[in-house]
HTML snippet that shows the backbone in 3Dmol.js (N, CA, C, O; Angstrom):
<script src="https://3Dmol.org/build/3Dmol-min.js"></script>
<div id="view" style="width:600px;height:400px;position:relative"></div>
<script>
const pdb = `
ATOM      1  N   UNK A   1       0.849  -1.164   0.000  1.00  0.00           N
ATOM      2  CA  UNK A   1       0.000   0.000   0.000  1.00  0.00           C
ATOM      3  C   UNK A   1       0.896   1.228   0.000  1.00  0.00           C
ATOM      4  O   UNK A   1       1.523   1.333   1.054  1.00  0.00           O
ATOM      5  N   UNK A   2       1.124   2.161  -0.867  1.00  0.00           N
ATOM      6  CA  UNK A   2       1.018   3.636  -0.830  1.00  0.00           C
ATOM      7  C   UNK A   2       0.455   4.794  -0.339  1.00  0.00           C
ATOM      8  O   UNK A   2      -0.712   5.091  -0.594  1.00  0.00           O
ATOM      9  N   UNK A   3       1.065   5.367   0.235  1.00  0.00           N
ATOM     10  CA  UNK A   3       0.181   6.802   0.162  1.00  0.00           C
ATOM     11  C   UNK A   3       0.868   8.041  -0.759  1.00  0.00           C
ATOM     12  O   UNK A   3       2.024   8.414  -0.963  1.00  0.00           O
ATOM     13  N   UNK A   4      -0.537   8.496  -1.224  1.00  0.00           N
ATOM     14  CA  UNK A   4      -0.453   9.368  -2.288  1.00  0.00           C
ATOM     15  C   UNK A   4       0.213  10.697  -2.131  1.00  0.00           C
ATOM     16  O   UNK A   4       0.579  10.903  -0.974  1.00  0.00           O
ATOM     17  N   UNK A   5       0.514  11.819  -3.130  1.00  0.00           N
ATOM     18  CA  UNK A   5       1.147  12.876  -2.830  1.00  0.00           C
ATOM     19  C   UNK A   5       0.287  13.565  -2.616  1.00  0.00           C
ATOM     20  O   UNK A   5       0.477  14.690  -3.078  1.00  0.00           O
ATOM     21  N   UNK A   6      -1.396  13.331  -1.681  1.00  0.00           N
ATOM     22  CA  UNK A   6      -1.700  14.283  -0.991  1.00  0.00           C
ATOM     23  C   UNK A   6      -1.591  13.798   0.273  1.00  0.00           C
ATOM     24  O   UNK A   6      -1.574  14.585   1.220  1.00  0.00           O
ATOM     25  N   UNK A   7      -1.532  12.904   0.396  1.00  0.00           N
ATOM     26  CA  UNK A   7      -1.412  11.635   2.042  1.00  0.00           C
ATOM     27  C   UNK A   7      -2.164  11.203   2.298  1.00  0.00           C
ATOM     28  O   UNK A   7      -2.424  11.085   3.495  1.00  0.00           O
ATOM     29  N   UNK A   8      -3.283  10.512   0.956  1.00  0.00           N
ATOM     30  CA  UNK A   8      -4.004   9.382   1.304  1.00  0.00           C
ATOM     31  C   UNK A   8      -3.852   8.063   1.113  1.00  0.00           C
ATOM     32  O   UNK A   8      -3.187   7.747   0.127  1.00  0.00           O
ATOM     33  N   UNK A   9      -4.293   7.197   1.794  1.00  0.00           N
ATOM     34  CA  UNK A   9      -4.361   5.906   1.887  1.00  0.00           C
ATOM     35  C   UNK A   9      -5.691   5.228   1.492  1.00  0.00           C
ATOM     36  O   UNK A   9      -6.731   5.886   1.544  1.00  0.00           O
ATOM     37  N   UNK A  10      -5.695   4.278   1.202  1.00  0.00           N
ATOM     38  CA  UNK A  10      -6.910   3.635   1.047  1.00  0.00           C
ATOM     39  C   UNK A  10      -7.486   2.025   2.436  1.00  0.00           C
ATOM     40  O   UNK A  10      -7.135   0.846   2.395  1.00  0.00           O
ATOM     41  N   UNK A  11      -8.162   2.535   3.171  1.00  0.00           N
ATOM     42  CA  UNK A  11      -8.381   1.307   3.820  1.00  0.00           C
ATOM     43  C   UNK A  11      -8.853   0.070   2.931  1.00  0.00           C
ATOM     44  O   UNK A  11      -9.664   0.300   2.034  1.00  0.00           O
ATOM     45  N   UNK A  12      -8.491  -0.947   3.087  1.00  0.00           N
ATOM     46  CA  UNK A  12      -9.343  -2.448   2.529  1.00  0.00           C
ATOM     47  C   UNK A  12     -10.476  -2.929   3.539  1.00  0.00           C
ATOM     48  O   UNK A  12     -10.580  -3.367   4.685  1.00  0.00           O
ATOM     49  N   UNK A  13     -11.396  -2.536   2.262  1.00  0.00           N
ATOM     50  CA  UNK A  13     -13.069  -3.182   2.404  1.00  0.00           C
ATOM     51  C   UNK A  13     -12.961  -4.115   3.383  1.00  0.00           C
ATOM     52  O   UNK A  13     -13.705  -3.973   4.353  1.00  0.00           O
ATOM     53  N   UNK A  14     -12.167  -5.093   3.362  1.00  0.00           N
ATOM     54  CA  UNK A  14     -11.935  -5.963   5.112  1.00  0.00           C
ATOM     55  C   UNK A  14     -12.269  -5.516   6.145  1.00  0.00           C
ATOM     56  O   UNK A  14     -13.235  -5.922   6.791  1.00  0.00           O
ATOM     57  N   UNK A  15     -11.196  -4.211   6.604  1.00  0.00           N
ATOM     58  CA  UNK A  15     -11.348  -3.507   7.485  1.00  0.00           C
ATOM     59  C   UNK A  15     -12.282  -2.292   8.015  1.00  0.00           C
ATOM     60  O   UNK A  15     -12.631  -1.996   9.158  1.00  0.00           O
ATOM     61  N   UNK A  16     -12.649  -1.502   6.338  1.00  0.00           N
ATOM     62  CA  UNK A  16     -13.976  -0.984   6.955  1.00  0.00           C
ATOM     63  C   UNK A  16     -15.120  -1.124   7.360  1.00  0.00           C
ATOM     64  O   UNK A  16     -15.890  -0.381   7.971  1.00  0.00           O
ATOM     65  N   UNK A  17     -15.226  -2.754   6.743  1.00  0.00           N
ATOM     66  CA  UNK A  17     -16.696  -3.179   7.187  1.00  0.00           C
ATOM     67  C   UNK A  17     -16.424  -3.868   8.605  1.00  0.00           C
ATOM     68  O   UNK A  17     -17.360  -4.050   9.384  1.00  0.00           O
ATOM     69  N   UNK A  18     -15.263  -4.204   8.882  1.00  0.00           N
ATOM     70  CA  UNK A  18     -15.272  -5.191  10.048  1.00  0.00           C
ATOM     71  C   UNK A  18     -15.226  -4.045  11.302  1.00  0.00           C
ATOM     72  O   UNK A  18     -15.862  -4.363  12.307  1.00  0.00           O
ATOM     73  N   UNK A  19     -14.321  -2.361  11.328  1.00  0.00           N
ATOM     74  CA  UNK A  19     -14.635  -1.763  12.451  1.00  0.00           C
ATOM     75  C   UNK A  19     -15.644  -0.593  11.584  1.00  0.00           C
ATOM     76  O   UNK A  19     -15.184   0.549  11.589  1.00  0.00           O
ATOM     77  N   UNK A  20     -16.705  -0.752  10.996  1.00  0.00           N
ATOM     78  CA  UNK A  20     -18.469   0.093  10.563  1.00  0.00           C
ATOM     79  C   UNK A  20     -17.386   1.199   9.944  1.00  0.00           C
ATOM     80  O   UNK A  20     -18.021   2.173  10.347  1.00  0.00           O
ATOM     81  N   UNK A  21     -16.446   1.689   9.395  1.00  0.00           N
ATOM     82  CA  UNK A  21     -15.680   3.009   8.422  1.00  0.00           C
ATOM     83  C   UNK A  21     -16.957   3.317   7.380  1.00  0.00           C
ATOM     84  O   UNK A  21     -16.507   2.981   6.285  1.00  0.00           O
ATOM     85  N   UNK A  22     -17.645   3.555   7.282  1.00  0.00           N
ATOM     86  CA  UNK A  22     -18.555   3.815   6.313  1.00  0.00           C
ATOM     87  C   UNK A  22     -18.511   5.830   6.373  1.00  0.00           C
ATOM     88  O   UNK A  22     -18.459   6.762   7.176  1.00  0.00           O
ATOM     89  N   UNK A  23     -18.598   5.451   4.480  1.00  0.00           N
ATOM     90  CA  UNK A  23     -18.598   6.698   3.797  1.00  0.00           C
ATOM     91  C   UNK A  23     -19.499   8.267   5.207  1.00  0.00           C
ATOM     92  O   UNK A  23     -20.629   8.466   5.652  1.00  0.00           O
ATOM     93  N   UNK A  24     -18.278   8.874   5.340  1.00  0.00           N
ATOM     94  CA  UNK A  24     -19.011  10.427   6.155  1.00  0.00           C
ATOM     95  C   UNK A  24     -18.962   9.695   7.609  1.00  0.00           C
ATOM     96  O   UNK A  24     -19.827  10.193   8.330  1.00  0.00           O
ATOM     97  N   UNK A  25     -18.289   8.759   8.211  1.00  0.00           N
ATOM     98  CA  UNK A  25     -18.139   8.428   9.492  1.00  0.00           C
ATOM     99  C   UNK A  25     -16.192   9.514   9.988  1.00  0.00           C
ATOM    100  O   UNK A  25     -15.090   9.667   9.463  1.00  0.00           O
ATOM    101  N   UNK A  26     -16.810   9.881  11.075  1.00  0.00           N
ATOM    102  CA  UNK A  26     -15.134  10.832  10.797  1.00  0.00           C
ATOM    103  C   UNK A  26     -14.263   9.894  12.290  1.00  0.00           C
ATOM    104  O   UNK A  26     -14.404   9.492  13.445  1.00  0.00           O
ATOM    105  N   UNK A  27     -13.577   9.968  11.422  1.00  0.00           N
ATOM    106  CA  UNK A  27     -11.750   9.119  12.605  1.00  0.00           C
ATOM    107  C   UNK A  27     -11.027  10.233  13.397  1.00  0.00           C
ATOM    108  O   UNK A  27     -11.252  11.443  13.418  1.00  0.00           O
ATOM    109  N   UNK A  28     -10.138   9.526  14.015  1.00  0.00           N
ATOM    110  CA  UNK A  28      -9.224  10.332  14.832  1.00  0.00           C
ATOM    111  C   UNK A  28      -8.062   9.810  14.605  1.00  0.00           C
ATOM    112  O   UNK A  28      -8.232   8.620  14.341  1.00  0.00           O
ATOM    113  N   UNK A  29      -6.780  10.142  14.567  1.00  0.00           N
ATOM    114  CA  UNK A  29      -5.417   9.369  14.550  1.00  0.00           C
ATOM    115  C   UNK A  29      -4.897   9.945  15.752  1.00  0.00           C
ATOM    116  O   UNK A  29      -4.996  11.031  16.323  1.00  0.00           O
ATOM    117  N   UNK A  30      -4.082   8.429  16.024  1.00  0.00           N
ATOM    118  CA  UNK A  30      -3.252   8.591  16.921  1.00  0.00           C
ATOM    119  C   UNK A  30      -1.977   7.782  17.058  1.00  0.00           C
ATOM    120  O   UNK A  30      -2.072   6.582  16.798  1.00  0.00           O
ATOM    121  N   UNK A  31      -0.778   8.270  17.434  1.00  0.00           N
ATOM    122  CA  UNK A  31       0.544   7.902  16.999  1.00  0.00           C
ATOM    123  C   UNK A  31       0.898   7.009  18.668  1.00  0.00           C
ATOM    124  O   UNK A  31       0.464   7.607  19.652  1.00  0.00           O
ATOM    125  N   UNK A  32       1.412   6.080  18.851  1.00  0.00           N
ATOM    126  CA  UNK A  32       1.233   4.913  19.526  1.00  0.00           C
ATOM    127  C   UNK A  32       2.683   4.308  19.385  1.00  0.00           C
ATOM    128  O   UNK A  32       2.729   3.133  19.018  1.00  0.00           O
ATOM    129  N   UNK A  33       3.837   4.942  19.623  1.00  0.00           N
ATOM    130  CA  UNK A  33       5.525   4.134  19.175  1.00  0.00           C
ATOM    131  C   UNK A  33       5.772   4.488  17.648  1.00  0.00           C
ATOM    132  O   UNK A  33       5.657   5.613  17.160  1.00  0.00           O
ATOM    133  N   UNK A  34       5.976   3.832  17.271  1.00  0.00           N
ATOM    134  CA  UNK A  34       5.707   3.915  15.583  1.00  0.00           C
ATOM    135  C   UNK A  34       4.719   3.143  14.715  1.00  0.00           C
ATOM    136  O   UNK A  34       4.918   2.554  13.652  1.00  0.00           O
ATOM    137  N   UNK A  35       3.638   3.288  15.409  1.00  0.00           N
ATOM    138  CA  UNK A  35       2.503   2.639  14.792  1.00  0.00           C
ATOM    139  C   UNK A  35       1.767   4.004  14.891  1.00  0.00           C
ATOM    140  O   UNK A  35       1.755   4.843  15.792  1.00  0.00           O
ATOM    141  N   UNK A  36       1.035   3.950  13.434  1.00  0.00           N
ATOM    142  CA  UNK A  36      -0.589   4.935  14.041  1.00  0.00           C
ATOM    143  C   UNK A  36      -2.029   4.223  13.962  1.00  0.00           C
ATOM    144  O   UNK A  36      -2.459   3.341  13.220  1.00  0.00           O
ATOM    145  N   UNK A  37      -2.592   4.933  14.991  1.00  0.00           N
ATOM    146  CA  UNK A  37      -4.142   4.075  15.348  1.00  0.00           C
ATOM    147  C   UNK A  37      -4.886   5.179  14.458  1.00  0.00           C
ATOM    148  O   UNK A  37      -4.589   6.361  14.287  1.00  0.00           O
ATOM    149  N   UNK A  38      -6.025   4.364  13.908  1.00  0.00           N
ATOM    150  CA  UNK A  38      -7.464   4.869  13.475  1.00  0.00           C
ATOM    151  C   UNK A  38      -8.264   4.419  14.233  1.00  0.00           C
ATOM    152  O   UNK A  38      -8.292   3.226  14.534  1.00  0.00           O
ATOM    153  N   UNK A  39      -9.206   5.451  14.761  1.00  0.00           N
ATOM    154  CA  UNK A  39     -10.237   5.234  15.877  1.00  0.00           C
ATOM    155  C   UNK A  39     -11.192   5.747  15.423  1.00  0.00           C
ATOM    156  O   UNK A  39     -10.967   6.659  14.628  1.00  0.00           O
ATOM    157  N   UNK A  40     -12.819   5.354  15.756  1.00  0.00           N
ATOM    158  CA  UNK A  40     -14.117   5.718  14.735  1.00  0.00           C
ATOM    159  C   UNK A  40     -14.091   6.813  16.097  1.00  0.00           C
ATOM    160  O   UNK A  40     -13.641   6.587  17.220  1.00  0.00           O
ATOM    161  N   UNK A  41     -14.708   8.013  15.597  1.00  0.00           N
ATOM    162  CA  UNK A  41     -15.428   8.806  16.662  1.00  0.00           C
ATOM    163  C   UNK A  41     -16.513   8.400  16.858  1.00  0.00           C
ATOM    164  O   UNK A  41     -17.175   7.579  16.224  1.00  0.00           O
ATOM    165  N   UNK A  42     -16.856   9.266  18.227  1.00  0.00           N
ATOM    166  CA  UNK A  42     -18.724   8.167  18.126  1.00  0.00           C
ATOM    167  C   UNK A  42     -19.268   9.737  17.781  1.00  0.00           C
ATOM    168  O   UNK A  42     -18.695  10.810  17.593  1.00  0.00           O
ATOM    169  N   UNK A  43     -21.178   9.135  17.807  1.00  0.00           N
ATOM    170  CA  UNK A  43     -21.599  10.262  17.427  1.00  0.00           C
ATOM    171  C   UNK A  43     -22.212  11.239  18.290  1.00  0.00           C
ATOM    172  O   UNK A  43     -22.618  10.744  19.342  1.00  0.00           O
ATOM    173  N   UNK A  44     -22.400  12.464  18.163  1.00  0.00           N
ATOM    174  CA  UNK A  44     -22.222  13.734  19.270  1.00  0.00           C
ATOM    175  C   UNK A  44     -23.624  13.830  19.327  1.00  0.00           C
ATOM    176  O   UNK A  44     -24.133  12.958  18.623  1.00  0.00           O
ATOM    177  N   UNK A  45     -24.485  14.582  19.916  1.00  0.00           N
ATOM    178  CA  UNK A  45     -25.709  14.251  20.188  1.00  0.00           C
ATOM    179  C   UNK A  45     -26.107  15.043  18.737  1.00  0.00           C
ATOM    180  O   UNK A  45     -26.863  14.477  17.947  1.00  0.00           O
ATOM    181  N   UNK A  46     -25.647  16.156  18.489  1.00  0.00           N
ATOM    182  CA  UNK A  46     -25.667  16.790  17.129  1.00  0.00           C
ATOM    183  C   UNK A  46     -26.218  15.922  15.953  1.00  0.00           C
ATOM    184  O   UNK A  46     -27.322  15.731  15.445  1.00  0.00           O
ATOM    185  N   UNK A  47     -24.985  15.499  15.763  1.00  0.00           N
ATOM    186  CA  UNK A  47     -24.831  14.195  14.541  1.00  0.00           C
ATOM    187  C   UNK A  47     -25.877  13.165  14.914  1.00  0.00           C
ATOM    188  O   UNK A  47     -26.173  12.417  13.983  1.00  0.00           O
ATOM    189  N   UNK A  48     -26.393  12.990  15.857  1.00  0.00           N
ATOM    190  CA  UNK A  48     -27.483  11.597  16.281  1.00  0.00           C
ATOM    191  C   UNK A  48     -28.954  12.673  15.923  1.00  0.00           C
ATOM    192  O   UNK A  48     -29.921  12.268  15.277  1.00  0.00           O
ATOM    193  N   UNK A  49     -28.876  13.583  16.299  1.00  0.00           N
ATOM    194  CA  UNK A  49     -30.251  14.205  16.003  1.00  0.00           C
ATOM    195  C   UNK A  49     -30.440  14.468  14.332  1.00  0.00           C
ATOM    196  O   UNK A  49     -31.447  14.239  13.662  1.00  0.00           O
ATOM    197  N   UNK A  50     -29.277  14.965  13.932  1.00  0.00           N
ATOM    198  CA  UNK A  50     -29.481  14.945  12.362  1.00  0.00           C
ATOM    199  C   UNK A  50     -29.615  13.813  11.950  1.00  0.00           C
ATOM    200  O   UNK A  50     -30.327  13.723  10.951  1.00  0.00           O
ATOM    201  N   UNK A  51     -29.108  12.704  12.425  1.00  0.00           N
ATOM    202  CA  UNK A  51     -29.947  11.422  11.483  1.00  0.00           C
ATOM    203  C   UNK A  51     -30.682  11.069  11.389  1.00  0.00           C
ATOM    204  O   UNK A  51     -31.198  10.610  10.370  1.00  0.00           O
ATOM    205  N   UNK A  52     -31.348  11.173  13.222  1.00  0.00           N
ATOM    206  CA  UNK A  52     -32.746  10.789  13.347  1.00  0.00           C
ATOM    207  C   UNK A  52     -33.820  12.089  12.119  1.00  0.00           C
ATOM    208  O   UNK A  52     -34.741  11.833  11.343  1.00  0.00           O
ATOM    209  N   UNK A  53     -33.375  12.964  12.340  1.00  0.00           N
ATOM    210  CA  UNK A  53     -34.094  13.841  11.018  1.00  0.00           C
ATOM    211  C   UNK A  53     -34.034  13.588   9.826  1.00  0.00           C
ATOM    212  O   UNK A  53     -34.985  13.975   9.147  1.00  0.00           O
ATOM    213  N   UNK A  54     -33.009  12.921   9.202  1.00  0.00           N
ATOM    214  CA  UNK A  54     -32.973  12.508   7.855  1.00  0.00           C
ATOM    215  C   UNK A  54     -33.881  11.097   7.671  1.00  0.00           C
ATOM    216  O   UNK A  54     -34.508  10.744   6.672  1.00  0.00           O
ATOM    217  N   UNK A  55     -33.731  10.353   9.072  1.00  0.00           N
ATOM    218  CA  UNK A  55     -34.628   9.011   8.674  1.00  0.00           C
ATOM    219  C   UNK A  55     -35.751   9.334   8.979  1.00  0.00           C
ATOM    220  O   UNK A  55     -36.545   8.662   8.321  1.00  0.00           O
ATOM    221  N   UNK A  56     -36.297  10.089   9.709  1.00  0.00           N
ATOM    222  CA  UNK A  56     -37.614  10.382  10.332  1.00  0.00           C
ATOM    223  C   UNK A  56     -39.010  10.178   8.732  1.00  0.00           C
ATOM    224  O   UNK A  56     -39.030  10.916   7.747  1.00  0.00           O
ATOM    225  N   UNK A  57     -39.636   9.403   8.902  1.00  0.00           N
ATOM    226  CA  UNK A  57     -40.878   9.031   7.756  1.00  0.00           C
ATOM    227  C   UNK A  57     -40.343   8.230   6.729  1.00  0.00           C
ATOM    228  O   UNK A  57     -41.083   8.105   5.753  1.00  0.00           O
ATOM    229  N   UNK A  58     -39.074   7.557   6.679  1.00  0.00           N
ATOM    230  CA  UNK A  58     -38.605   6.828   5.778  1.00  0.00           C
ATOM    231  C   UNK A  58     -39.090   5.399   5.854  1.00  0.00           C
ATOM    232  O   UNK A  58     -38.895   4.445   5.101  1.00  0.00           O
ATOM    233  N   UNK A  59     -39.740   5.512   6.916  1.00  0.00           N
ATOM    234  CA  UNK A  59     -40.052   3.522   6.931  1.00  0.00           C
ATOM    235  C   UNK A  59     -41.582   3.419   6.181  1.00  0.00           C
ATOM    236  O   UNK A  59     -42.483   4.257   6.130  1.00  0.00           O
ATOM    237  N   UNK A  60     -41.489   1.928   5.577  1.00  0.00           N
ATOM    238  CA  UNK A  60     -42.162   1.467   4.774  1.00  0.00           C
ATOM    239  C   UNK A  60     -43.310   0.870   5.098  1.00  0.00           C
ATOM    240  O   UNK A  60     -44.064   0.437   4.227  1.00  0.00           O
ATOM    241  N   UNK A  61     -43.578   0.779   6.424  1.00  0.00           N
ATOM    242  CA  UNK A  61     -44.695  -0.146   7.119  1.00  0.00           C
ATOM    243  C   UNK A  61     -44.865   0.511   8.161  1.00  0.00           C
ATOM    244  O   UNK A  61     -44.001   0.950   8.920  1.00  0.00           O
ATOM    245  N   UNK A  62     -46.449   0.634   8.257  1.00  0.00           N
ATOM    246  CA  UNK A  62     -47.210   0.652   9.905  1.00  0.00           C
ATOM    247  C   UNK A  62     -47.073   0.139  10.846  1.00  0.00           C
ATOM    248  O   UNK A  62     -48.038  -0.550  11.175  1.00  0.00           O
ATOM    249  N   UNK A  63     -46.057   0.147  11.658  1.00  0.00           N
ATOM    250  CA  UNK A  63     -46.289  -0.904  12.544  1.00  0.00           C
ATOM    251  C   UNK A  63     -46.083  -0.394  14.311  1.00  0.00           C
ATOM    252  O   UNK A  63     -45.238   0.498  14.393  1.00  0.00           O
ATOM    253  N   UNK A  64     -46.563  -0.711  15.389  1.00  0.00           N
ATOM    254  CA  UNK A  64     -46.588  -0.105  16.552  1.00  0.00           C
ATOM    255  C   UNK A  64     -45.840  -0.588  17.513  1.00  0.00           C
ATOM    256  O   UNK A  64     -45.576  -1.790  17.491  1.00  0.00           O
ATOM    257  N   UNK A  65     -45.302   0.312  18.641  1.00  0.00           N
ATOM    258  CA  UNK A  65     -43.593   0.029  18.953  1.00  0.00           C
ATOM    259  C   UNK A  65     -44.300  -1.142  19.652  1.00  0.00           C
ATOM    260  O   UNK A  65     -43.573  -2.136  19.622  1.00  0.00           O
ATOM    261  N   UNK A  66     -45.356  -1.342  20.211  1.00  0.00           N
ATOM    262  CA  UNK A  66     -45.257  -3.403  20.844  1.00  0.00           C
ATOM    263  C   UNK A  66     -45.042  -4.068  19.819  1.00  0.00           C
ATOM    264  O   UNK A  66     -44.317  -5.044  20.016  1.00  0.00           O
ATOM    265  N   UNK A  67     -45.579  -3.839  18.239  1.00  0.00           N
ATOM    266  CA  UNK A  67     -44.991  -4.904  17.710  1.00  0.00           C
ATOM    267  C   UNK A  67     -43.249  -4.772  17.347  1.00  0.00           C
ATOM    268  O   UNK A  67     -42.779  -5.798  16.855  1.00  0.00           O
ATOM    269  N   UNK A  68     -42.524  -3.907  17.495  1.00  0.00           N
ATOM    270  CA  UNK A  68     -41.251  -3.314  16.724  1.00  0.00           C
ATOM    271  C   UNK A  68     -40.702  -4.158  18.522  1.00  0.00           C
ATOM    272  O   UNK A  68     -39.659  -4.804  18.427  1.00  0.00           O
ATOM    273  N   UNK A  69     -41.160  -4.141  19.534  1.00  0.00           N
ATOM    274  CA  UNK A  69     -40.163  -5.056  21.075  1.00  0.00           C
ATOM    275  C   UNK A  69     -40.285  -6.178  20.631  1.00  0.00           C
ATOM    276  O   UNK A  69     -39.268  -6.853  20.472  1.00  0.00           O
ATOM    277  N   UNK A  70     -41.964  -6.866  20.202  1.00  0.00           N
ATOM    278  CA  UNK A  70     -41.883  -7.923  19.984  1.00  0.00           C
ATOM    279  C   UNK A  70     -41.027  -8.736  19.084  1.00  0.00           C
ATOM    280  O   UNK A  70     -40.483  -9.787  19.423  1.00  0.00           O
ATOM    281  N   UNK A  71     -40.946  -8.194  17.940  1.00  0.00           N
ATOM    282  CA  UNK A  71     -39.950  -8.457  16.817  1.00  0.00           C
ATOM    283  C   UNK A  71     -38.656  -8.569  16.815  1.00  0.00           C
ATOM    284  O   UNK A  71     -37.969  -9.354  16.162  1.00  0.00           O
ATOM    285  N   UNK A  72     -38.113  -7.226  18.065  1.00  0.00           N
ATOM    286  CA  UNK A  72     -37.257  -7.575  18.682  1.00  0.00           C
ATOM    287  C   UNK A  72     -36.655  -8.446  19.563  1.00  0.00           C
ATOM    288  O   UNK A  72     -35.531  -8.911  19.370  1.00  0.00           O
ATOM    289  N   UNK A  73     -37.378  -8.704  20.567  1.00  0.00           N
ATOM    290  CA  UNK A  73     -37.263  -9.330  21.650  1.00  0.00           C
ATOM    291  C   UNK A  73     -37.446 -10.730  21.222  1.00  0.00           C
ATOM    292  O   UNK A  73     -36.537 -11.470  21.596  1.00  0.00           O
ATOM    293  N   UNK A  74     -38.298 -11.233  20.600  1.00  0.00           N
ATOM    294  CA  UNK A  74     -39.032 -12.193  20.442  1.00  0.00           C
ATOM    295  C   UNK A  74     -40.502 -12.765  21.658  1.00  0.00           C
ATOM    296  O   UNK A  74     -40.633 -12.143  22.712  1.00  0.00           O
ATOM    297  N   UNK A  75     -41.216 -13.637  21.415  1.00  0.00           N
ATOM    298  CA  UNK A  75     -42.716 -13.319  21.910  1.00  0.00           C
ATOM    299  C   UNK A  75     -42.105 -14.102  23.378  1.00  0.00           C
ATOM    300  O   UNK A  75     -42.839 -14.235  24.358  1.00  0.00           O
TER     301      UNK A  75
END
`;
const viewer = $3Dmol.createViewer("view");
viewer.addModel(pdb, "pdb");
viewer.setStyle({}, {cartoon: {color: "spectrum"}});
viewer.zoomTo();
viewer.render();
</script>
């Protein structure tokens, strides 16, 4: 692997799906000896309210939160 002459890298699909890296998730680096860590940030209450606004009326079915535990939970 390379990094480019702006200083990117490319993670392998392995690894972004195995720690959730998905497209607009933002990292942190951190230098550790001579290793560097990538760490997912979590999300700020900010970022959790804007999603819940972007998904808000997107679901496809009626359904009422006893049935959405049940489904969960199982009966």
């Amino acid at each position: 692997m390379r990094i480019t002459s702006k200083g990117q890298i490319t993670i392998p699909k392995y690894f972004r799906q195995k720690m959730g890296f998905t497209p607009g998730v933002e990292v942190e680096f951190y230098a550790e000896g001579n290793a560097l860590k990538i760490i997912k940030k979590g999300l700020s209450v900010t970022q959790g309210r804007n999603f819940v606004e972007q998904i808000k009326g997107k679901a496809t079915r009626k359904i009422t939160t006893e049935q959405i535990m049940e489904f969960t939970r199982g009966k």
